[in-house]
N, C-alpha and C positions, 0 to 999 in steps of 0.2 A: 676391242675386237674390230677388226675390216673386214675388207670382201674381198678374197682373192676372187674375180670374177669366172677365168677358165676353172682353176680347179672346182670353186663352185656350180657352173653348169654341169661338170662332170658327174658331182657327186649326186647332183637334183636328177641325171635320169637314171643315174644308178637306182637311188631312193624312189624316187616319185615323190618328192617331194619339195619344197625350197627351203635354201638353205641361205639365213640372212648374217649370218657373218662366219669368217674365220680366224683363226689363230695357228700358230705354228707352236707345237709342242718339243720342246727338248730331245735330245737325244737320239741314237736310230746311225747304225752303221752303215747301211747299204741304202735304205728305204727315208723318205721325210713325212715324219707325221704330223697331221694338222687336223686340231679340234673343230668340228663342224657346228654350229648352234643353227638348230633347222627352227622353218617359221612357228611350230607349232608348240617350240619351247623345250625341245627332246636335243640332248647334243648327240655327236656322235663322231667316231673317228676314222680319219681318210689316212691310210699308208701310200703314198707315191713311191715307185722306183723307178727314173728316165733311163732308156735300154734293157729295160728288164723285157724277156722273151712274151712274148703273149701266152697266158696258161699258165706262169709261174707262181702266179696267188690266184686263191678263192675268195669271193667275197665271205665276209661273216657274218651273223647275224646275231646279235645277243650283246650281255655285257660280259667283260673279265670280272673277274673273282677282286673285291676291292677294290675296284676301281670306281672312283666319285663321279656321280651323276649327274 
């Protein structure tokens, strides 16, 4: 895993929290997703979409249904 550094500050004031490395995850039509592993051991995952309108996603909070921790 690396540090994408901007998407990382992104996600740390989304969270409140730091986030010490990332990963880019497969797949994704419109949107790029990328595995976050925050300092405290917890992952979590950032959806990007560059031009996408402001207001077009909400953040989420929680996990999906089967999805590895």
């Amino acid at each position: 895993m690396t540090r994408q550094p901007l998407l990382a500050r992104r996600a740390e004031a989304l969270l409140g929290t730091a986030v010490s490395a990332t990963s880019p995850v497969a797949g994704g039509d419109t949107s790029t997703s990328t595995r976050l592993r925050l300092a405290d051991g917890r992952n979590a995952l950032m959806k990007t979409q560059p031009g996408a309108p402001p207001g077009s996603s909400r953040p989420r909070r929680g996990g999906c249904a089967g999805s590895p921790r």
